[in-house]
RODRENNU-106353 format. One record per residue (C-alpha): residue number from 1; residue in one letter; chain; x, y, z. Coordinates in steps of 0.02 Angstrom, whole numbers, always signed. Layout:
% residues N
<pt><baba>NUM</baba><kegu>a</kegu><balum>A</balum><c1>X</c1><c2>Y</c2><c3>Z</c3></pt>
...
END
This chain:
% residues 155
<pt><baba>1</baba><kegu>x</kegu><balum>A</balum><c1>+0</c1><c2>+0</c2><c3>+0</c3></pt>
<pt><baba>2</baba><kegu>x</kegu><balum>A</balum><c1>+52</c1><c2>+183</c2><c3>-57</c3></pt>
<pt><baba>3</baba><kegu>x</kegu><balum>A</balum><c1>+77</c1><c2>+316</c2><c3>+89</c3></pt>
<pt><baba>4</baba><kegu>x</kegu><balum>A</balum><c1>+106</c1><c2>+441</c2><c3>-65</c3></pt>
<pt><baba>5</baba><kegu>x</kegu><balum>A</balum><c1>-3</c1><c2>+591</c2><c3>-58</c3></pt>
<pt><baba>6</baba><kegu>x</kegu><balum>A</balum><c1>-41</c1><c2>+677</c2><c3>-219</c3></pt>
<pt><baba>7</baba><kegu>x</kegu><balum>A</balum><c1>-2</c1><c2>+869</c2><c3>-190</c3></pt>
<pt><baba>8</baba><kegu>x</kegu><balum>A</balum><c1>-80</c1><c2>+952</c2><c3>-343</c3></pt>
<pt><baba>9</baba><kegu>x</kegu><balum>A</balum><c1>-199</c1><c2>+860</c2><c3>-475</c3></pt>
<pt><baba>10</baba><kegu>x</kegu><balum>A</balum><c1>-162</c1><c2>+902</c2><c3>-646</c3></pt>
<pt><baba>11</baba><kegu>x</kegu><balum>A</balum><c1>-293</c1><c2>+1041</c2><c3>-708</c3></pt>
<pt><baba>12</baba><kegu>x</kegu><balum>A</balum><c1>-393</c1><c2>+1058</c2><c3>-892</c3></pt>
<pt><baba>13</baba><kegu>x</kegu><balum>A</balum><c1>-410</c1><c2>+1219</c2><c3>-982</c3></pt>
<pt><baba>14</baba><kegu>x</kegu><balum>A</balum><c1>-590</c1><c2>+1226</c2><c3>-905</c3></pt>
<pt><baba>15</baba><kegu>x</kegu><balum>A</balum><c1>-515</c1><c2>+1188</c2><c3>-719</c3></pt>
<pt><baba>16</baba><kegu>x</kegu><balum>A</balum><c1>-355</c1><c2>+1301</c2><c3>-724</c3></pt>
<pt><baba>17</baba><kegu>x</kegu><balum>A</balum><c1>-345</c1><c2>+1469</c2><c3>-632</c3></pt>
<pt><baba>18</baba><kegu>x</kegu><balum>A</balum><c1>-371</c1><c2>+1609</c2><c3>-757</c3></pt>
<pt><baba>19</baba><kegu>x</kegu><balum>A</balum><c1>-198</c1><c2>+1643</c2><c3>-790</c3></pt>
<pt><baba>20</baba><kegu>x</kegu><balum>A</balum><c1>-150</c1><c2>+1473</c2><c3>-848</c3></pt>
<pt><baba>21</baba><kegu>x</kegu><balum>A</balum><c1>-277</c1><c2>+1448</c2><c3>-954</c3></pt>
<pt><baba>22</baba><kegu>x</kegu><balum>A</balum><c1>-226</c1><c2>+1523</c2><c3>-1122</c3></pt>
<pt><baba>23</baba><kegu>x</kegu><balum>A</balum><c1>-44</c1><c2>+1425</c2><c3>-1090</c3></pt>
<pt><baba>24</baba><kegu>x</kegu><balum>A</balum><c1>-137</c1><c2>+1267</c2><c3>-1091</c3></pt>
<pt><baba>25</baba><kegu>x</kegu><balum>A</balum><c1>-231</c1><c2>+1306</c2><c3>-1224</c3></pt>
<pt><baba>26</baba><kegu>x</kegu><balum>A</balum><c1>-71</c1><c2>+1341</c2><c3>-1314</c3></pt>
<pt><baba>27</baba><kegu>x</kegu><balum>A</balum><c1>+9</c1><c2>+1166</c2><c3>-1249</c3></pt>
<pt><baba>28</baba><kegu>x</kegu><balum>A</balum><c1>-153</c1><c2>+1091</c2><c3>-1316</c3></pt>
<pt><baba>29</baba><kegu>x</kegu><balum>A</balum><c1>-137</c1><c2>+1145</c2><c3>-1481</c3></pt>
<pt><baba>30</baba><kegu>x</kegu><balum>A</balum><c1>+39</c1><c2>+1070</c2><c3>-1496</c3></pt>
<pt><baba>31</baba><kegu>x</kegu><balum>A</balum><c1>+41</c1><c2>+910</c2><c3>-1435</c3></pt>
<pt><baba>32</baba><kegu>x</kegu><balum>A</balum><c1>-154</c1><c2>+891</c2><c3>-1464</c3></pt>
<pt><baba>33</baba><kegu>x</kegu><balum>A</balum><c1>-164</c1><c2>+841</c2><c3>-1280</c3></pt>
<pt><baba>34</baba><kegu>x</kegu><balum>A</balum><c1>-120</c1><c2>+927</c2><c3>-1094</c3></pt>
<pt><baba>35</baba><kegu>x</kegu><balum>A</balum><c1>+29</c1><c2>+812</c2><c3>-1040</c3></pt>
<pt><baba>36</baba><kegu>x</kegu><balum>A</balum><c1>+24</c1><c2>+795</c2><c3>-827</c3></pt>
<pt><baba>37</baba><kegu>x</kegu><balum>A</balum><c1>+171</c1><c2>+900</c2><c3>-792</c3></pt>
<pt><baba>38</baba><kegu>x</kegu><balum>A</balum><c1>+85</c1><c2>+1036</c2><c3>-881</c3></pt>
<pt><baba>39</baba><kegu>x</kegu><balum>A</balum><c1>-73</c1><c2>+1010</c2><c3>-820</c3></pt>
<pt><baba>40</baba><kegu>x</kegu><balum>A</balum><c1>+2</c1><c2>+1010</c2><c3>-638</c3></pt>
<pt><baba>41</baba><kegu>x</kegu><balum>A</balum><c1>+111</c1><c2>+1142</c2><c3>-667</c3></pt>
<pt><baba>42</baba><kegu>x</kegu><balum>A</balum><c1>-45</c1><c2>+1236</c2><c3>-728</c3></pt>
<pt><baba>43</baba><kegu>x</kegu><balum>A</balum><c1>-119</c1><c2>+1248</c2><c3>-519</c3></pt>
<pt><baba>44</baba><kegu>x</kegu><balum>A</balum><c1>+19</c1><c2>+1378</c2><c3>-532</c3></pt>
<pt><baba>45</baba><kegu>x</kegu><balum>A</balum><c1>+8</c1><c2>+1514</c2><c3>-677</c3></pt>
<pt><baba>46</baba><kegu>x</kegu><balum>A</balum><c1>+169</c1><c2>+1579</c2><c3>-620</c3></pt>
<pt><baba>47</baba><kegu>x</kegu><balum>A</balum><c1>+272</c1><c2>+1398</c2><c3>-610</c3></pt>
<pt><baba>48</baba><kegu>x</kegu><balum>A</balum><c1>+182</c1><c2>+1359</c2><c3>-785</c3></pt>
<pt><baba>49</baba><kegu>x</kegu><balum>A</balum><c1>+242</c1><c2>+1534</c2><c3>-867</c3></pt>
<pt><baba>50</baba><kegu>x</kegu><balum>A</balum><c1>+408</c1><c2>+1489</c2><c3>-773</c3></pt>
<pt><baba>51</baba><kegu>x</kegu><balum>A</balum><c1>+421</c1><c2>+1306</c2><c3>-831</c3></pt>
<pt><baba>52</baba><kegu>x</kegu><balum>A</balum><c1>+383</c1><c2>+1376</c2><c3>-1025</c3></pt>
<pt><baba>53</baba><kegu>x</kegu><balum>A</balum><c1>+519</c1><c2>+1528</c2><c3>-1021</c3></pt>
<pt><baba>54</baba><kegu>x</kegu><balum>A</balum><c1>+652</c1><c2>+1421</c2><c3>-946</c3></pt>
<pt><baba>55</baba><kegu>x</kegu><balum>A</balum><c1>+623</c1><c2>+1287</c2><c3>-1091</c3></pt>
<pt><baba>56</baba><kegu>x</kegu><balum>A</balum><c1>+598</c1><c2>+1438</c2><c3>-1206</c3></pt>
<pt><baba>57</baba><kegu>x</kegu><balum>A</balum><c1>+777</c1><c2>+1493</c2><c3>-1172</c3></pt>
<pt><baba>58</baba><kegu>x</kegu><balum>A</balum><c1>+832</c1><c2>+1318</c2><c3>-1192</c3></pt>
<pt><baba>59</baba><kegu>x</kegu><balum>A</balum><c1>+746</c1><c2>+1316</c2><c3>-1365</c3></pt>
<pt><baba>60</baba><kegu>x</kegu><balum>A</balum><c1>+866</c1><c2>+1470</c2><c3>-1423</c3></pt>
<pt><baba>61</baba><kegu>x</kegu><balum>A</balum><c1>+1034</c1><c2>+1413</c2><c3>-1411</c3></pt>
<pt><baba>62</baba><kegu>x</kegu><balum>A</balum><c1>+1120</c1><c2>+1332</c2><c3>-1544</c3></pt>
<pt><baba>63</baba><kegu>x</kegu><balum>A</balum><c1>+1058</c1><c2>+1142</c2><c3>-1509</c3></pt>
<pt><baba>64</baba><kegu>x</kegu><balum>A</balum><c1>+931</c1><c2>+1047</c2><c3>-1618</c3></pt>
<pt><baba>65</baba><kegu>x</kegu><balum>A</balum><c1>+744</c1><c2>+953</c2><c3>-1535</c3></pt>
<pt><baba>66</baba><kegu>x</kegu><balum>A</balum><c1>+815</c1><c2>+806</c2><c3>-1560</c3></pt>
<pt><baba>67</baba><kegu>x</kegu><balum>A</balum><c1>+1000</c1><c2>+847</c2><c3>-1470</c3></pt>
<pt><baba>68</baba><kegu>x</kegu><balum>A</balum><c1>+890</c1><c2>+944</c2><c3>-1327</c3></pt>
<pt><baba>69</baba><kegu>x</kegu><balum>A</balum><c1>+771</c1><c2>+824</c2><c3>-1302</c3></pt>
<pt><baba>70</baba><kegu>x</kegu><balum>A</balum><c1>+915</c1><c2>+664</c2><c3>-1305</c3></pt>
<pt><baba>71</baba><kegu>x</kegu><balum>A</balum><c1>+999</c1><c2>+763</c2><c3>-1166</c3></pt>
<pt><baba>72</baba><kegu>x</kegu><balum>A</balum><c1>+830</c1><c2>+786</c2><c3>-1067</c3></pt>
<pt><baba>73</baba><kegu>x</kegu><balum>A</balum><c1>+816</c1><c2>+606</c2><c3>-1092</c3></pt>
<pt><baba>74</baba><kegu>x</kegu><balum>A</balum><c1>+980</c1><c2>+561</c2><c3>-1043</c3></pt>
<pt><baba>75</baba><kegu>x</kegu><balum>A</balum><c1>+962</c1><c2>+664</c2><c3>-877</c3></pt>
<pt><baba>76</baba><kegu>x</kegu><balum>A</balum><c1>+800</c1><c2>+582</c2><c3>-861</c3></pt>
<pt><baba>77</baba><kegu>x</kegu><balum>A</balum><c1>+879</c1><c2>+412</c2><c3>-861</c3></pt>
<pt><baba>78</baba><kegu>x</kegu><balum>A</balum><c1>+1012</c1><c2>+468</c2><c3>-732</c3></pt>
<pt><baba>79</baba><kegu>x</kegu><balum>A</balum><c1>+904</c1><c2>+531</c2><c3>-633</c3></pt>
<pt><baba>80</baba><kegu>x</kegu><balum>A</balum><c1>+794</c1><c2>+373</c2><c3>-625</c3></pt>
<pt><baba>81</baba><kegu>x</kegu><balum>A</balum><c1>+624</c1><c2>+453</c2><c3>-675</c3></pt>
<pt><baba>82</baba><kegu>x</kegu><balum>A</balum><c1>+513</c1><c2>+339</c2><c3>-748</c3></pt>
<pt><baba>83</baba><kegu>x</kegu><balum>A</balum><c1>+391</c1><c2>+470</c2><c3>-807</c3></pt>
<pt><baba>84</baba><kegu>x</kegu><balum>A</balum><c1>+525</c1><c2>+578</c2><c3>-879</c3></pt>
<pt><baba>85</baba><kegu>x</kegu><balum>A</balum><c1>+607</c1><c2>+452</c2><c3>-969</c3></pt>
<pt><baba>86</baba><kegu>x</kegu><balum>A</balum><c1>+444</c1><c2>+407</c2><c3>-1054</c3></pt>
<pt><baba>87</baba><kegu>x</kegu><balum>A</balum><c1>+404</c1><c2>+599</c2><c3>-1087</c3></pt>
<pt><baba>88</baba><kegu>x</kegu><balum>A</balum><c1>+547</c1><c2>+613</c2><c3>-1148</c3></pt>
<pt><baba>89</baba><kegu>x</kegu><balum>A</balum><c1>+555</c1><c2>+456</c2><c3>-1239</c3></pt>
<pt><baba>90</baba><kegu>x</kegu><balum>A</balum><c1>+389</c1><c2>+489</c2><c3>-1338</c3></pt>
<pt><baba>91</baba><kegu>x</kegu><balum>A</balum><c1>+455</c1><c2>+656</c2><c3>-1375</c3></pt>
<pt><baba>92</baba><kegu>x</kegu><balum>A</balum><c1>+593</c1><c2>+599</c2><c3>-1470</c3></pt>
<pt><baba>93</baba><kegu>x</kegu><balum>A</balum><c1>+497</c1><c2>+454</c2><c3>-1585</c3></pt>
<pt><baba>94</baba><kegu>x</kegu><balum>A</balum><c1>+313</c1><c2>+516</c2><c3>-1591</c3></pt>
<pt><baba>95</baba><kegu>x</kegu><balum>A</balum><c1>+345</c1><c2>+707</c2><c3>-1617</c3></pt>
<pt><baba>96</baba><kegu>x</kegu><balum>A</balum><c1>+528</c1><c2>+712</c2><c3>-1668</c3></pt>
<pt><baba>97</baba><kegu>x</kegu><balum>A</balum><c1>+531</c1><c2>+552</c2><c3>-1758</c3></pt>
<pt><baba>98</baba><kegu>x</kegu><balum>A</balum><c1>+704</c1><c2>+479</c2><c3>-1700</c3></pt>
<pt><baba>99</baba><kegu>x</kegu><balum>A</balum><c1>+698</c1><c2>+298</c2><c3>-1716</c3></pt>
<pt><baba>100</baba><kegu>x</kegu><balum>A</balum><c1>+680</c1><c2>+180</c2><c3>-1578</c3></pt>
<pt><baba>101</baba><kegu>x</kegu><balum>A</balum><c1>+854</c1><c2>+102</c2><c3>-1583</c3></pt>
<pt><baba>102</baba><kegu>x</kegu><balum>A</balum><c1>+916</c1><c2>+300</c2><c3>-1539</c3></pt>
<pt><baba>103</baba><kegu>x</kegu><balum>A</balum><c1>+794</c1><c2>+307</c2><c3>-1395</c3></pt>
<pt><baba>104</baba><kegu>x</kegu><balum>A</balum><c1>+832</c1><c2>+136</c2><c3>-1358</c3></pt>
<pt><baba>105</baba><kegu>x</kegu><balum>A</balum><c1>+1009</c1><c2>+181</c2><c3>-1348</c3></pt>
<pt><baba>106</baba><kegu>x</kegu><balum>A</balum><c1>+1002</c1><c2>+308</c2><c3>-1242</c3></pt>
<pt><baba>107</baba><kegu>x</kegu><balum>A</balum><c1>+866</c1><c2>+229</c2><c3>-1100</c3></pt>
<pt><baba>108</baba><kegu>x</kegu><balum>A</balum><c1>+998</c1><c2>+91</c2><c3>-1101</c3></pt>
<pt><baba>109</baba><kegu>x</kegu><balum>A</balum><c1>+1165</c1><c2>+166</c2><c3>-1067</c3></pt>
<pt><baba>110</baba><kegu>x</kegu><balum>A</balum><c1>+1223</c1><c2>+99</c2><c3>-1249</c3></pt>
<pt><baba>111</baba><kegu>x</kegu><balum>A</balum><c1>+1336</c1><c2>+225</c2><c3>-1369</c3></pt>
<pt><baba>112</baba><kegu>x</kegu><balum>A</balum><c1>+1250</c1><c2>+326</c2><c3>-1503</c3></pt>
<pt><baba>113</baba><kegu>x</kegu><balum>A</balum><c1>+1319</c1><c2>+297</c2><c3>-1685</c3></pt>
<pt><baba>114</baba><kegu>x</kegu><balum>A</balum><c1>+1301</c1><c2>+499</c2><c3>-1703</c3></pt>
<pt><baba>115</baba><kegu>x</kegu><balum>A</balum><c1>+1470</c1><c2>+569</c2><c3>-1613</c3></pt>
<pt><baba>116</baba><kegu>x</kegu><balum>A</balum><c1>+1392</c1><c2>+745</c2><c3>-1555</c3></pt>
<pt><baba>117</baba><kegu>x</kegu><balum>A</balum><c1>+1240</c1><c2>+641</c2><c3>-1475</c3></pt>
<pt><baba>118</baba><kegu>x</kegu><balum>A</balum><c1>+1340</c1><c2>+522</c2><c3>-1403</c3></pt>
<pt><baba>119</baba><kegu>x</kegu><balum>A</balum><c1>+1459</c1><c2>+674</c2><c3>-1314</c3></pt>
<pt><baba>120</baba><kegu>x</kegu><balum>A</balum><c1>+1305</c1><c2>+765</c2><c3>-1277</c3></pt>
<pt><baba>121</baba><kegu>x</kegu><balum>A</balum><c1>+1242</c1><c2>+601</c2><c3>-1171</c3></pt>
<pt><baba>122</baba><kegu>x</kegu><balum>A</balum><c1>+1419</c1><c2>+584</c2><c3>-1088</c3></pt>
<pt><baba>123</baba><kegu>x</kegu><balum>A</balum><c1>+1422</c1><c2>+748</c2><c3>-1045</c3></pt>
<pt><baba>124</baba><kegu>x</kegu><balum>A</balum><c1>+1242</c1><c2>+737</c2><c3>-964</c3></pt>
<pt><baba>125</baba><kegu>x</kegu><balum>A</balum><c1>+1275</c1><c2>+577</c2><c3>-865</c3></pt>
<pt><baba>126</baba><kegu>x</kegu><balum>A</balum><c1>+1444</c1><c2>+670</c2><c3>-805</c3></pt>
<pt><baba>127</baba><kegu>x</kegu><balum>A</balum><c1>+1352</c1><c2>+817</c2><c3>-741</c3></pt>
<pt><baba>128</baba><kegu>x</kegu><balum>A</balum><c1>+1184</c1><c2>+754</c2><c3>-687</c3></pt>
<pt><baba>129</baba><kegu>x</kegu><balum>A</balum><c1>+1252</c1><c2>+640</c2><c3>-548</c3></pt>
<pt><baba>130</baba><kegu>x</kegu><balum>A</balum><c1>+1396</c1><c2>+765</c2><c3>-473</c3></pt>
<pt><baba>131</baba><kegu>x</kegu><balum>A</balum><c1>+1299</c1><c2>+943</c2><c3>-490</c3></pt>
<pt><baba>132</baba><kegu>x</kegu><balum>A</balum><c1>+1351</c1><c2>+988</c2><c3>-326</c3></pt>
<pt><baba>133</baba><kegu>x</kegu><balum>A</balum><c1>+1533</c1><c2>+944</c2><c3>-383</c3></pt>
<pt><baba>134</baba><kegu>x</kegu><balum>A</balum><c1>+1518</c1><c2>+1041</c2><c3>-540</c3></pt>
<pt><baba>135</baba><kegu>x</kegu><balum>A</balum><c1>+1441</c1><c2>+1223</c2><c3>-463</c3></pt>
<pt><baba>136</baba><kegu>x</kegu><balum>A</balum><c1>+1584</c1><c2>+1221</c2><c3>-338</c3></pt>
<pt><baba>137</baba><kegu>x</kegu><balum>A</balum><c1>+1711</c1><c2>+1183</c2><c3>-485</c3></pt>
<pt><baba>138</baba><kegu>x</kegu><balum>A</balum><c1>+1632</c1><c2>+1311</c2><c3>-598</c3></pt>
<pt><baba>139</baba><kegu>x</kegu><balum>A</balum><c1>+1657</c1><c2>+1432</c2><c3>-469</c3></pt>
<pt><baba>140</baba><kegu>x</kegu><balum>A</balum><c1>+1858</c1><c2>+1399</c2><c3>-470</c3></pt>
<pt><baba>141</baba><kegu>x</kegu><balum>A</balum><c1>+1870</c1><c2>+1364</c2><c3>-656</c3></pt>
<pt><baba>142</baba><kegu>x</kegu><balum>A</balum><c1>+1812</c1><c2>+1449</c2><c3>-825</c3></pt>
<pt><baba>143</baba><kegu>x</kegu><balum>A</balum><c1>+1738</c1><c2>+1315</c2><c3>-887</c3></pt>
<pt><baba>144</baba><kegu>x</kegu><balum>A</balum><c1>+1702</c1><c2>+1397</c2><c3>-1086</c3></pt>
<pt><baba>145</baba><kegu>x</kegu><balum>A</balum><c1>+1616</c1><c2>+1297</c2><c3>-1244</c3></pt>
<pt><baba>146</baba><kegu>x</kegu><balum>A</balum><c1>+1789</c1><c2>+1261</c2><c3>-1290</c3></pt>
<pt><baba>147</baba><kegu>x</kegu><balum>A</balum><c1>+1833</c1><c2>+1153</c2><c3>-1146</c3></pt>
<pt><baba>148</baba><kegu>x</kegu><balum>A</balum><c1>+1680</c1><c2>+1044</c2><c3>-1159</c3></pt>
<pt><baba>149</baba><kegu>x</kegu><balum>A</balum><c1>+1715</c1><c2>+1030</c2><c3>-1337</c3></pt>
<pt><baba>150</baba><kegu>x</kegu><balum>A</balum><c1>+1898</c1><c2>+988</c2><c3>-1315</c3></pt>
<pt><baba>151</baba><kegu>x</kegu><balum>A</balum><c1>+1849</c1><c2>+863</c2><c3>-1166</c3></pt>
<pt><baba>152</baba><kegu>x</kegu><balum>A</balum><c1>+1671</c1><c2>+759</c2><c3>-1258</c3></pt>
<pt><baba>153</baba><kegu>x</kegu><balum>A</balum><c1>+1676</c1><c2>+823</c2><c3>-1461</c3></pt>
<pt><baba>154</baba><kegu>x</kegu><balum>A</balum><c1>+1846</c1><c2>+815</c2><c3>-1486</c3></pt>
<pt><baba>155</baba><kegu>x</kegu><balum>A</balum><c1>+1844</c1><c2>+939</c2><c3>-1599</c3></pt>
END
């Protein structure tokens, strides 16, 4: 038996407070349904607005979907989330059409043929696990695009 207690249900467009409701309808349009996170998120306009700009900035730098979402899969993965990883997962084949043996791949700790995907999942599973070690690094080092290129790309 579960001693789990559910914090927040996820809400609908109908259900959400006022200021969540035209983001949902927006989420709605795209993936043609309101995935849970969203829908959760949604109790809060603020944390949904939040939750969109962060992965707003994440959609302007210089990575592709597919690299962005392997990543978010690979940290998914490390992180052991079950409902991330499958997220995630479905991201990549139904909406991003990678093929299974990529996702596959990843979920399973196995190398990626593509070099820059398979340094983009090293670097992931390096940093996910030791983020506390990282921030205090960064702090003493200049850690620069270079360096990670030098260290996982090798180019």
């Amino acid at each position: 038996m579960s001693t789990q207690t559910t914090l927040f249900s996820p809400v609908a467009v109908d259900t959400a407070p006022e200021g969540s409701r035209p983001l949902l309808q927006k989420i709605q349009k795209s993936f043609k349904f309101i995935p849970n996170l969203f829908g959760v998120f949604a109790n809060s306009p603020v944390l949904l607005e939040g939750y969109l700009g962060l992965e707003g900035v994440f959609d302007k730098g210089t990575l592709s979907a597919v690299e962005r979402q392997i990543i978010l899969l690979a940290a998914s993965v490390e992180n052991s989330c079950k409902y991330c990883t499958a997220a995630h997962s479905t991201l990549l084949k139904a909406f991003l059409h990678v093929p299974a043996d990529v996702v596959s791949a990843v979920r399973s700790n196995l190398p990626l043929t593509a070099p820059k995907s398979n340094a983009l999942v090293a670097l992931t599973k390096e940093i996910v696990p030791n983020a506390d070690m990282w921030q205090r690094r960064r702090s003493r080092t200049s850690w620069t695009p270079d360096t990670v290129r030098i260290k996982y790309l090798r180019f």
